[in-house]
GURO-963395 format. One record per residue (C-alpha): residue in one letter; y negated, x negated, z. Coordinates in pm, whole numbers, padded with zeros to 5 digits, always signed. Layout:
AYXZ;...
***
This chain:
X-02792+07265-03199;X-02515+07055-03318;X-02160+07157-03298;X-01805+06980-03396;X-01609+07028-03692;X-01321+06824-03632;X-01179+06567-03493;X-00974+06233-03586;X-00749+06135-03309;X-00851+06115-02989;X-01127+05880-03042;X-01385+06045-03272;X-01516+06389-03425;X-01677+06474-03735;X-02039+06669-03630;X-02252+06906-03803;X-02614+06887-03772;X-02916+07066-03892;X-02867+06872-04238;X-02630+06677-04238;X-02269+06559-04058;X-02174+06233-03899;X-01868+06103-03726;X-01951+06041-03328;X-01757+05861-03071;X-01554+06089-02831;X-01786+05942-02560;X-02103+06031-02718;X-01981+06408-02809;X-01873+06454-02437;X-02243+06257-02296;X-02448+06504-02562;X-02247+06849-02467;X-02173+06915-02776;X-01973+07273-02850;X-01697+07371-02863;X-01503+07107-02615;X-01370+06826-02820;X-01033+06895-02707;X-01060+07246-02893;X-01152+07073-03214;X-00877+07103-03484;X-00762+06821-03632;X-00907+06662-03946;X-00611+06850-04089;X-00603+07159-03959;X-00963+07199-04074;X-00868+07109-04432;X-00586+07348-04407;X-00860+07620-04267;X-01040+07576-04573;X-00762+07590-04840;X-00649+07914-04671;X-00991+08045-04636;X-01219+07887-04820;X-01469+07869-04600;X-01590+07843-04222;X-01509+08203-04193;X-01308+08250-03913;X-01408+08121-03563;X-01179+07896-03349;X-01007+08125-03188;X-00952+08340-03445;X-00825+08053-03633;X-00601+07959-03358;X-00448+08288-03366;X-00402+08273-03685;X-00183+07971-03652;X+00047+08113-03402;X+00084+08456-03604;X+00171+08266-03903;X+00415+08023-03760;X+00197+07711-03844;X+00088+07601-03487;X+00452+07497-03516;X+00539+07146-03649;X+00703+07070-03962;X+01004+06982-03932;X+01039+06754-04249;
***
């Protein structure tokens, strides 16, 4: 099944399919179920940050998230 990626604002997320990825409305993501809740999608940033840090999709959400809040970076810059 499809899952999110990401998301960009609060109007769209990027989505992973079988083959390929495509952006989908917010509406459309909530109508089709797709996982995990688009409100627990990191930002389009976040995930690029995920993936400079990691590499790769190789932590899962949560373990991301706690990641984050051990490090100090769920905090925002204050630049």
């Amino acid at each position: 099944m499809a899952r999110g990626l990401y998301r960009h604002g609060e109007t769209v997320a990027m989505v992973l399919f079988e083959k390929n990825s495509m952006i989908v409305p917010k509406d459309d993501y909530d109508l089709r179920g797709y996982q995990p809740a688009f409100e627990t999608l990191p930002t389009h940033a976040e995930w690029v940050e995920r993936h400079r840090v990691h590499g790769q999709e190789s932590m899962t959400q949560a373990e991301w998230r706690a990641w984050l809040n051990k490090t100090g970076r769920d905090k925002p810059d204050p630049r």
